[in-house]
N, C-alpha and C positions, 0 to 999 in steps of 0.2 A: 657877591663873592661866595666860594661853592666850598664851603668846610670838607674834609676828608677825615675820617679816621684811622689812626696807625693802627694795625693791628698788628700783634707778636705772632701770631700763626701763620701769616701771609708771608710775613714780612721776615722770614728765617728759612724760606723754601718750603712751606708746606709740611715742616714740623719733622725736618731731619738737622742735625747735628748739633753743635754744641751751643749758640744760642737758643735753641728750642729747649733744650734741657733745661737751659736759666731761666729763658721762660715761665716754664711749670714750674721751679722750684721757687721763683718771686712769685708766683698766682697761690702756690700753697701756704705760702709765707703770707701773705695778704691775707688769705684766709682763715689764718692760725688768731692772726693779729685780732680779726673783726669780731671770731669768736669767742675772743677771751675779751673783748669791750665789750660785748653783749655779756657774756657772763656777769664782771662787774655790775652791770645796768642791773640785771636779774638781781643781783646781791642786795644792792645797795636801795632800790627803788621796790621790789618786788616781796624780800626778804624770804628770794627763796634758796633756800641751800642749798638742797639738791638740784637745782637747775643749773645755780654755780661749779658743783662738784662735778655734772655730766658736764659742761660746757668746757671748764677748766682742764679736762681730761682730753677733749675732741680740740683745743683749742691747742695745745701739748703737743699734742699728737700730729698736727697737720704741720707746726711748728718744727717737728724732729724730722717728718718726711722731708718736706724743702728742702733741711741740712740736710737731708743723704742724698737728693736728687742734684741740688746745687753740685757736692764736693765727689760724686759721681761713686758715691760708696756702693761697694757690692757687684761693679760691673767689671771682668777680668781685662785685664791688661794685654800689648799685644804681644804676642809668640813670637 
């Protein structure tokens, strides 16, 4: 039996319109998420705090991107 992989880039025309957007905004989101588990992991096992504080900051941050990519903030409406 011949497994296939779905991909989100393929599978949305080649990364035009509004599935592609949600796309990225769930890969950022995924992202946001792994780098604030790794943070924690840093915290808690490593005991280091500044690795928490830059983690927690980049983990934030890719977390607030998604939301504005997802809810299409900043792109003008049509005329």
């Amino acid at each position: 039996m011949e497994r296939r992989a779905v991909l989100a880039w393929p599978a949305t025309g080649g990364g035009t319109g509004p599935e592609a957007r949600l796309a990225g905004a769930d890969v950022l989101i995924a992202g946001g998420t792994l780098v604030l588990g790794a943070g924690g992991l840093f915290n808690s096992v490593l005991d280091a705090m500044e690795a928490f504080a830059v983690t927690l900051l980049v983990g934030i941050t890719l977390l607030f991107a998604g939301f504005l990519v997802a809810t299409g903030v900043g792109k003008p409406g049509p005329v």
